[in-house]
C-alpha positions in Angstrom: -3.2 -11.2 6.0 0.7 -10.3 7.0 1.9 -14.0 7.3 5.6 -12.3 8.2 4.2 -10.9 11.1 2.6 -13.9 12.3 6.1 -15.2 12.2 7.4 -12.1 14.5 4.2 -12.2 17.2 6.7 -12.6 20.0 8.7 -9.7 18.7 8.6 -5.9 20.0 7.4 -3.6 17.1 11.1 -1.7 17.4 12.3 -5.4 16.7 10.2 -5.2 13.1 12.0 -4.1 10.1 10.9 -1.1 8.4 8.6 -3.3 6.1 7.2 -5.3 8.8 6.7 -2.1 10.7 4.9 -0.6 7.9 2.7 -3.8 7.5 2.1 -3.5 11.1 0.7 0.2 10.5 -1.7 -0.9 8.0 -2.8 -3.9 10.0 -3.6 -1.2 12.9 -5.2 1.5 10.8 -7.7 -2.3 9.8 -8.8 -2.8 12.9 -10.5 0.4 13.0 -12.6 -0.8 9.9 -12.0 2.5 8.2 -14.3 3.4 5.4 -11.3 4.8 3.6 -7.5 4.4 4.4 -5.0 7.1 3.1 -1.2 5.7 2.3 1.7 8.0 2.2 4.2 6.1 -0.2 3.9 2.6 1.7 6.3 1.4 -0.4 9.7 3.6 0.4 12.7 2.6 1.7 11.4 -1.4 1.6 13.2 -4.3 0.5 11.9 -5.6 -3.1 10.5 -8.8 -1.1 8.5 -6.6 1.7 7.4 -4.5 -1.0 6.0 -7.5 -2.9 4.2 -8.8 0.4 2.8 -5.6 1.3 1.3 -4.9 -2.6 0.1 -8.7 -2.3 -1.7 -7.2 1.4 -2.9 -4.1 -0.1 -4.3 -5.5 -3.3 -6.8 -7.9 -0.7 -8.0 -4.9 0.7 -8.5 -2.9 -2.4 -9.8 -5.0 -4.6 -11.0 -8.1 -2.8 -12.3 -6.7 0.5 -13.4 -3.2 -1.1 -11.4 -0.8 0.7 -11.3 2.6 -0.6 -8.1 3.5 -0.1 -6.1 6.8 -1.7 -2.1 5.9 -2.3 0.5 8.4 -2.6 3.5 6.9 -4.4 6.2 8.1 -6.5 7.0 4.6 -8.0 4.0 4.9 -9.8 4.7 1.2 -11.4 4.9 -0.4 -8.0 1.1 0.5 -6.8 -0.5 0.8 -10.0 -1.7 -2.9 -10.6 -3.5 -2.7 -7.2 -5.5 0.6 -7.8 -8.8 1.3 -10.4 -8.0 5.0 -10.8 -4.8 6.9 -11.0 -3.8 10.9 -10.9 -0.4 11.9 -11.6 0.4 15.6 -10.6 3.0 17.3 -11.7 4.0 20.4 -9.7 0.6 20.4 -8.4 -1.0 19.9 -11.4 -3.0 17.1 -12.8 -1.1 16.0 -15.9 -3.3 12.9 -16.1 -6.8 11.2 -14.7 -8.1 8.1 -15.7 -8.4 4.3 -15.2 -4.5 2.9 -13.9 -4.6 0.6 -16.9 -4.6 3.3 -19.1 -1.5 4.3 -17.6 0.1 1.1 -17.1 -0.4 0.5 -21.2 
């Protein structure tokens, strides 16, 4: 599912990247074969690239595997092709609920 870390196998995880380490983090939070995985912005401080790879991950799980997963991201635009469902808070305080298409459009 991480090809890039297939490539690093031989590598110490302080020898990862930031985006490889956070692949790696998802990747060992799998193996537990959670019912439901919790993601505190995945996506920050990555590399467009690493970003693209780990959406690419996360969208398998999500949608193709059937992972129910709750993602916390301020870049709404990055995660929102990946999720059904999408609240935006503002100040603590749902400004909007509803199906991530709806807010993508």
């Amino acid at each position: 599912m991480c090809p890039r870390l297939k490539e690093r196998r031989s590598n110490m995880g302080n020898q990862l990247s930031g985006g490889e380490q956070q692949m790696m983090a998802v990747a060992r939070a799998l193996v537990l074969n959670p019912r439901l995985m919790l993601l505190d912005e995945p996506t920050e401080g990555l590399a467009p690239i690493i970003i693209e790879e780990l959406l690419a991950a996360l969208k398998r799980i999500i949608r193709d595997e059937g992972m129910s997963t709750i993602v916390v991201e301020q870049h709404a635009q990055r995660i929102l092709g990946v999720t059904d469902s999408a609240i935006v808070l503002d100040r603590g305080t749902i400004v909007h609920a509803g199906p991530s298409r709806s807010l993508i459009d």
